[in-house]
C-alpha positions in Angstrom: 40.5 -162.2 -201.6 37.2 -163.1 -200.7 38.3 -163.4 -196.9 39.6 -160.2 -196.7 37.0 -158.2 -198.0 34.5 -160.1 -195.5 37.0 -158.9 -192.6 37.2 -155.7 -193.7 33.3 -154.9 -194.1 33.2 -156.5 -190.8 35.7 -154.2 -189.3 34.8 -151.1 -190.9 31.1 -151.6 -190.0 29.2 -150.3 -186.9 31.2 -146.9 -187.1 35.2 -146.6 -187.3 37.8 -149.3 -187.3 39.9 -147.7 -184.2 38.2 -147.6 -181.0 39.7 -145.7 -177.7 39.4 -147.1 -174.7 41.0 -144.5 -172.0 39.0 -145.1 -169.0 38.5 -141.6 -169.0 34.4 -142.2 -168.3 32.6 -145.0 -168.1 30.8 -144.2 -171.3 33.9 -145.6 -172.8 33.0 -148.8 -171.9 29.3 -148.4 -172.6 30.1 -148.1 -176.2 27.8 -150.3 -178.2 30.4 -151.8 -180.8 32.6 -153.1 -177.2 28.9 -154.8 -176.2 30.5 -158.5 -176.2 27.4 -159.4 -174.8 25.0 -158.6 -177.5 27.1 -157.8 -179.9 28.5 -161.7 -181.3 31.5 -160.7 -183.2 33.6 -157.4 -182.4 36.2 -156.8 -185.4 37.8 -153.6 -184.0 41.1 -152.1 -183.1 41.5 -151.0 -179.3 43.9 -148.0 -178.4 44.2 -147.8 -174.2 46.5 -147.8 -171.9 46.2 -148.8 -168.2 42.3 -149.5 -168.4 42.8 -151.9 -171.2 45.5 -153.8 -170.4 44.0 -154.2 -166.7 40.2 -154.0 -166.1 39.2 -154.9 -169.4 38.4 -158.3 -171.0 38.4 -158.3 -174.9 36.6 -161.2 -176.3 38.3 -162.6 -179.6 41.5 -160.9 -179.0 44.2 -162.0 -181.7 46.8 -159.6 -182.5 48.6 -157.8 -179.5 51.1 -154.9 -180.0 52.8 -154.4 -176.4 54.9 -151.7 -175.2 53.9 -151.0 -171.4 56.7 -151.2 -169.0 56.8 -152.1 -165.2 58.5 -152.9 -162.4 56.0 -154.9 -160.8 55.6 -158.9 -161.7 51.8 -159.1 -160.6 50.8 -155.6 -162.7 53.1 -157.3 -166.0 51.2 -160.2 -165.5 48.1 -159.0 -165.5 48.9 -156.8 -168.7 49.6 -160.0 -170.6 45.8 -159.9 -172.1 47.0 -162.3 -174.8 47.0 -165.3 -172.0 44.4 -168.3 -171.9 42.2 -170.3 -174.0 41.6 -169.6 -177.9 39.5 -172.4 -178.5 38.8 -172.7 -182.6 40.7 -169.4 -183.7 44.8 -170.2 -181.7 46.2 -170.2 -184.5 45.4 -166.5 -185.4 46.8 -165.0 -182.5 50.1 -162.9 -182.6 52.0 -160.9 -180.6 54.5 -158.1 -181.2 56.3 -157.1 -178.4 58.7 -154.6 -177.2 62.8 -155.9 -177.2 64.2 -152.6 -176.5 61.9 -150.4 -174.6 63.0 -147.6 -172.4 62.6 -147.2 -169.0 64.1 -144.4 -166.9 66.4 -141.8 -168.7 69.3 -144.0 -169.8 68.0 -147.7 -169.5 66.2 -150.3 -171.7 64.6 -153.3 -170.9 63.6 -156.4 -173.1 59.7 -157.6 -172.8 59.8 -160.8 -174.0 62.7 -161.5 -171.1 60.8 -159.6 -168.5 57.4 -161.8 -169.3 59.3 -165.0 -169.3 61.1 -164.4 -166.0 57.8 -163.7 -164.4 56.6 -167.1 -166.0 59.0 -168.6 -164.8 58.7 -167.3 -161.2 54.5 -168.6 -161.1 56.1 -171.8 -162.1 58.5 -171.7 -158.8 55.7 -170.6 -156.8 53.5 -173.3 -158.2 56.0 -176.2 -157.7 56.2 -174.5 -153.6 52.7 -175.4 -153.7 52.0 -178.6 -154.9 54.9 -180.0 -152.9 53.1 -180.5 -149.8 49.5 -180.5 -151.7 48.9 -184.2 -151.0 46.8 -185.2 -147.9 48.1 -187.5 -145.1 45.6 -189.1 -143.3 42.8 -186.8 -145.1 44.8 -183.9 -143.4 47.2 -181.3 -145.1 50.7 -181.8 -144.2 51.5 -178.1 -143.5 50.1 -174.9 -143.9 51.7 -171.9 -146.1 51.3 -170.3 -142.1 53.7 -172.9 -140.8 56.1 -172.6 -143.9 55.3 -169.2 -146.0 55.7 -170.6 -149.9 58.6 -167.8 -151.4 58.3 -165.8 -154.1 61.3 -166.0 -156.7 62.6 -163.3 -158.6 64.2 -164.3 -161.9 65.4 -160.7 -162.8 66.6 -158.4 -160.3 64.4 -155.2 -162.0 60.9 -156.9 -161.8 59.9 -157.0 -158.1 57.1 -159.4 -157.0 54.5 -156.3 -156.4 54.7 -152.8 -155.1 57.0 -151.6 -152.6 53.7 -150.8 -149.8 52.7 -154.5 -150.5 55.5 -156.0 -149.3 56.5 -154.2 -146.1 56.8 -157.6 -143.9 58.7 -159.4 -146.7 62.0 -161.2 -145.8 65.0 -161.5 -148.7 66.1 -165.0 -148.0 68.2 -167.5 -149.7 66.9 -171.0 -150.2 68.7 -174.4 -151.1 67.2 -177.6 -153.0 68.4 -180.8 -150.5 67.4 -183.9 -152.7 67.0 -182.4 -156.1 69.1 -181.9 -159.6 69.2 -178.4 -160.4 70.2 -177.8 -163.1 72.4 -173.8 -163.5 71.3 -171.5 -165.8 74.1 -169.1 -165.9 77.8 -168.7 -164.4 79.5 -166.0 -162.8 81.1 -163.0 -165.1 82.2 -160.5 -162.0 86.3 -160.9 -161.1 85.9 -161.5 -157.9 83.2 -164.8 -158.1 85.5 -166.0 -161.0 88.9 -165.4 -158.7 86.8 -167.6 -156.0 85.7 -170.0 -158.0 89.7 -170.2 -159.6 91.0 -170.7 -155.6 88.6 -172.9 -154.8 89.8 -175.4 -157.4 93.5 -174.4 -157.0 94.4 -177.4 -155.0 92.4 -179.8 -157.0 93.8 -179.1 -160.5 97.6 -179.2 -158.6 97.3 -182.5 -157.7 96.9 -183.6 -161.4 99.6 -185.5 -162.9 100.8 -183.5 -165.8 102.1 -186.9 -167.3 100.4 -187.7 -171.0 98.1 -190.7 -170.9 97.3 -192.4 -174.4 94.2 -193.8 -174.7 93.6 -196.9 -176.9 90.2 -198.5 -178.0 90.0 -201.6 -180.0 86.1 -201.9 -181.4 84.4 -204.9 -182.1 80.9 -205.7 -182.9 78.5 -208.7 -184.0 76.6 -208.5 -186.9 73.1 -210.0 -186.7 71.0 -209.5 -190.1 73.0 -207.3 -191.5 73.0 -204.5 -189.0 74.9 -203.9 -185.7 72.8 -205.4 -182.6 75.4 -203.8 -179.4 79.0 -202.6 -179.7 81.2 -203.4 -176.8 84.3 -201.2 -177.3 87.5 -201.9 -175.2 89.4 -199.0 -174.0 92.7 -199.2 -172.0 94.6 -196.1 -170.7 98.5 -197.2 -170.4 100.0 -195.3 -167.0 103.9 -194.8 -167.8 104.3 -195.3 -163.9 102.3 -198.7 -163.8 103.1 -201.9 -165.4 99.1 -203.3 -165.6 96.9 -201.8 -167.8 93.7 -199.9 -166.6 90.5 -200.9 -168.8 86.9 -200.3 -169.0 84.7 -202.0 -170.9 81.3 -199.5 -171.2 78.4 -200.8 -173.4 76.8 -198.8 -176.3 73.0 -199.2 -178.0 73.2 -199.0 -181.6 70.1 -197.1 -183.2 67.0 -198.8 -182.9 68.6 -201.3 -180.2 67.6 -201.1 -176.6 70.9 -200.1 -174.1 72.3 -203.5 -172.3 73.6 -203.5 -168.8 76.9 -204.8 -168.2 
């Protein structure tokens, strides 16, 4: 109880609790309770729109109620004041964001997704980066001019920047030679699903439709009173072949390290 009425003297002092920041003037940033610089702790509540969520840095900030919509990753991104360090006081921030917010006449678009996809495309630009970041003989292996770094785009609504900004920019498909990727989604339209169903036509034909009964026979050694390894031994019986097929795969129990064999 004692807390609270300490934050709310401290908010309700030096004038009102709400403070507008429009960027109507400058006067509205010359106003004494927004004077981070002489002023060492600013409990206030700040109403703005494109002024405050761009060109203005509020020192302390904790609790962040979003609603702003774009199309643009790098203006999103630079409306996301609740980013960086909150060294002593992390634990205090919060941020309520918009799930459903419209956009247009007839369309809606989720926040949270939108600042995640934009995430996710710095961390895509970031790994372009770093992959030839490491000197060779002192010298950089290539230049971003020899092999322009691309800019992904993890939801088709949220360009990279303005239309005017990217007048020499190429759409282009890229490929990962060398590395697991791992998909995130799988196609829902008819005709990528009637593709994909051709495609492996002739490979689920060739099946043999014959049943195949699987029998395992477990054993195990007991060392102490627990399990140390578990070599199960599985053989699949083909009706058309006399010998049996077997495999003999080896299994950790908990707290056991995995064994080749």
């Amino acid at each position: 109880m004692k807390r609270k009425t300490s934050a709310r003297r401290l908010i309700n002092s030096g004038g009102g609790p709400v403070i507008v920041v429009n960027g109507d003037t400058e006067r509205d940033y010359a106003q004494p309770d927004l004077d981070f610089d002489r002023t060492h702790r600013v409990w206030k509540t700040l109403v703005g729109g494109t002024k405050l969520s761009r060109g203005f840095t509020v020192e302390g900030l904790t609790v962040t109620y979003y609603r702003r919509t774009t199309q643009q990753a790098d203006t999103l991104m630079q409306m996301g004041r609740w980013f960086g360090f909150r060294p002593g006081y992390r634990d205090l921030v919060r941020l309520y964001i918009g799930r459903e917010e419209p956009m247009g006449k007839s369309k809606t678009v989720d926040l949270h997704e939108a600042f995640e996809a934009i995430c996710r495309d710095e961390e895509t630009f970031r790994s372009q980066l770093s992959r030839y970041a490491e000197l060779v003989d002192g010298k950089p292996q290539v230049t971003s001019a020899q092999i322009p770094p691309l800019m992904s785009q993890h939801l088709p609504w949220i360009k990279p920047s303005a239309r005017n900004k990217m007048f020499n920019t190429e759409l282009v498909k890229i490929r990962s030679p060398g590395q697991w990727v791992e998909p995130t989604a799988y196609p829902t339209s008819a005709m990528d699903l009637r593709h994909n169903t051709e495609a492996w036509r002739p490979v689920l034909e060739l099946l043999d439709p014959t049943p195949v009964t699987l029998r395992c026979r477990w054993s195990g050694r007991q060392l102490r009173g627990r399990t140390r390894h578990a070599r199960p031994r599985c053989a699949a019986r083909d009706p058309m072949r006399s010998e049996m097929v077997s495999s003999h795969p080896v299994l950790a129990a908990p707290g056991v390290p995995r064994r080749g064999g």
